[in-house]
N, C-alpha and C positions, 0 to 999 in steps of 0.2 A: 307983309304977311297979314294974312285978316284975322281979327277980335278969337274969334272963336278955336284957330289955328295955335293961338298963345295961350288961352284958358286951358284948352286942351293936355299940355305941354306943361302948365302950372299941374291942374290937379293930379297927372302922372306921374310928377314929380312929388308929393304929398302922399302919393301913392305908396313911392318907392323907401321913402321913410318910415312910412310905416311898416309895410312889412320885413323889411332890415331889422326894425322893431323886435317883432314876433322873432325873427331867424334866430338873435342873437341871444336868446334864451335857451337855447338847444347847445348844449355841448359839444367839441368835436369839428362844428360850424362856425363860419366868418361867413359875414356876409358885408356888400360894398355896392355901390353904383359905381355906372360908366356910362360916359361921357366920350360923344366922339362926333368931329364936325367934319365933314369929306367934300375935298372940291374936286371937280370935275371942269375942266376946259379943254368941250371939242375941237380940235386943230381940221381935220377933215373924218368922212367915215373910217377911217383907218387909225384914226391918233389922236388920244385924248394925253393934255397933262393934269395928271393928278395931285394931289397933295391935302394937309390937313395936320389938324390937331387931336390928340387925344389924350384922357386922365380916366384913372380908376381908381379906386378906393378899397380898404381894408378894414382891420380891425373893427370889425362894427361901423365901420364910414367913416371912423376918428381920425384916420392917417390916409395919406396917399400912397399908393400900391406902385404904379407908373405915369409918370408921364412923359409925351413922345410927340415930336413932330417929325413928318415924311413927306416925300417928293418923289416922284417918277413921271412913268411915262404908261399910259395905255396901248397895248400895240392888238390890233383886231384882222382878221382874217377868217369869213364866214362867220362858225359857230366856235373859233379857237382866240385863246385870247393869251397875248403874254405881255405883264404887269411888274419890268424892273424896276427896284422902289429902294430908297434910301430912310433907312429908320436915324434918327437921335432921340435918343431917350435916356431917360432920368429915373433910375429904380431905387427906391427909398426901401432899401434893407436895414438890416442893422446897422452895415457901415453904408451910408449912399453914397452912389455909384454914379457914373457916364457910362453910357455904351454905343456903340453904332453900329448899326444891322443893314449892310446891302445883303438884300433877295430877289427873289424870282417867284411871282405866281403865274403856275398857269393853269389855264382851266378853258373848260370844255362844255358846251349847254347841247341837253337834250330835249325837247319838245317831247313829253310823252302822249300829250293833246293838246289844245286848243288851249287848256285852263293851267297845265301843270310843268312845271322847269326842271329838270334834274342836271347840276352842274357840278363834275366831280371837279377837282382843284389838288395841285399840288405845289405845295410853300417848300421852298429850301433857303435857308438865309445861315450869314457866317457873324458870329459874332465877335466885338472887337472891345472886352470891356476893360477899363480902367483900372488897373492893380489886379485885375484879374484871368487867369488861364482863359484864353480865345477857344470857342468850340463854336460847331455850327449843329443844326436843327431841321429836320424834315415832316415836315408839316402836311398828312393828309385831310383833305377835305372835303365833306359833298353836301350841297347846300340843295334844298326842295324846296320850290316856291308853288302856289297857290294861288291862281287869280280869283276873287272873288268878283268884282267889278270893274269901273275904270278908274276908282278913287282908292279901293283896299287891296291888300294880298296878305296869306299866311308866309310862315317859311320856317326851316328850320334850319341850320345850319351845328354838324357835328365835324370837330377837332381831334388828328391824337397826334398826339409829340412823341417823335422821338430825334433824341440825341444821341452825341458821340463822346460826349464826359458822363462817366458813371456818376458822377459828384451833383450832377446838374438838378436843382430842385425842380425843374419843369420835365425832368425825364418820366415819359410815361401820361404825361400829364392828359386827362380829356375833356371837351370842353363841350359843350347841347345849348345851342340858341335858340329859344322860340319865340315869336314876336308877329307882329304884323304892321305893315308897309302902310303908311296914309299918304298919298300921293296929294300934294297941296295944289302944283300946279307944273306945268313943262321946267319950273328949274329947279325947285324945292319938295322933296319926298322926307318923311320923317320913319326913323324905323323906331318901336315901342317893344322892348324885347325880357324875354328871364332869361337868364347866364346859370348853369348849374358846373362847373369844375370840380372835377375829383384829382386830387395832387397824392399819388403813391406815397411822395420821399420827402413830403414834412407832414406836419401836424400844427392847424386843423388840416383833415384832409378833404374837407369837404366846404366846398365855400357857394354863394349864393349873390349871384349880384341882380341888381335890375338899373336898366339904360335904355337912354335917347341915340341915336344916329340920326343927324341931322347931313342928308347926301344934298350937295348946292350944286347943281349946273350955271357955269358962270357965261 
C-alpha cells in the first residue's frame, strides 16, 4: 500500500476521535467507531468467497459494542446477486454473549446512468444466541452510489430492522451511511464513512459512529 494511502487512514482516524469527542457531550447520544476488513475471492464471474472481520464500539469508544467474524459465498447472475453468509459474533452487553447468524442478502443493482448505482437489498438472518431466546430479523436495504471518477465515489447506504421478538433491543432499529469509496488500486478500495442509528427500545437512542471498510480482493 503506498505512503500516502496509510497517512490518509492515520489522520481519518484522529478524525474520528475527535469528533466522538464533540458527540459525547450531547445527552441522549453514544457515539463509537467501526472497523470492518472484507475479503473478497473471485472463484469465476459467477462466484466470489467472501469472508472478514469486524468491531464497533460504544459508550463513547470506551467499550466494545460487537465483534464478528463471517464467511460465505457470493452467487451473481446479471444485475442479481445472492450473498449466504455465516455470522459468529461476540456482543458485549451487560451479560456477554456468543451468537450465530446464518443469512441471506439479496440484492439487485440499477444503473440510473452512467455515474449513479441504485441497489435495493434485502437481509433475513436467524439468530442463535447463547442463554438466550433465538428470533430472527429482516433487514431492508437500498444503497446509492455516486461515481465521481476512476479513483472516488459517494454513497449512502439506509437500514431498518425489523424483528420477530417484541423484547429485541434492535427492533425498529435504522441505520444512514454516508461516506465515500477511495479506490487504491484492482485489489484494495477503502470506504470513509458517518453511521447515524436511531434505537426505539433503549436509551441512548441515538448513537453516532464514524469507520474505515477496508474491502481486499484477494
Amino acid at each position: 500500500m503506498k505512503n500516502y494511502s496509510i497517512k490518509s487512514a492515520v489522520l481519518f482516524t484522529a478524525l474520528l476521535l475527535f469528533v466522538t469527542g464533540i458527540f459525547a457531550q450531547v445527552d441522549n447520544v453514544d457515539t463509537g467507531l467501526w472497523n470492518d476488513v472484507q475479503l473478497t475471492k473471485p472463484i469465476n464471474k459467477h462466484l466470489d468467497v467472501v469472508g472478514g472481520i469486524r468491531f464497533d464500539t460504544k459508550k463513547d469508544t470506551s467499550r466494545f459494542a460487537e465483534q464478528r467474524l463471517y464467511f460465505g459465498v457470493n452467487l451473481k447472475r446479471g444485475n442479481f446477486a445472492v450473498q449466504p453468509t455465516l455470522v459468529v459474533l461476540r456482543n458485549f452487553a451487560r451479560v456477554p454473549y456468543f451468537e450465530y447468524r446464518p443469512q441471506v442478502l439479496v440484492s439487485y443493482k440499477i444503473k440510473a446512468d452512467k455515474t449513479i448505482t441504485i441497489t435495493p437489498k434485502v437481509r433475513a438472518e436467524y439468530h442463535f444466541k447463547q442463554g438466550i431466546k433465538n428470533d430472527w430479523r429482516v433487514v431492508p436495504i437500498i444503497t446509492i452510489e455516486k461515481k465521481l471518477n476512476k479513483k472516488y465515489s459517494l454513497f449512502n447506504t439506509d437500514e431498518f430492522w425489523v424483528s420477530n421478538n417484541g423484547n429485541d433491543v434492535a427492533q425498529f432499529r435504522k441505520r444512514l451511511f454516508f461516506g465515500v469509496t477511495r479506490s487504491v488500486n484492482k485489489s484494495l478500495a477503502i470506504d470513509f464513512f458517518y453511521l447515524y442509528q436511531r434505537d426505539e427500545q433503549v436509551s441512548p437512542k441515538n448513537h453516532h459512529k464514524l469507520g474505515l471498510t477496508w474491502k481486499v480482493r484477494l
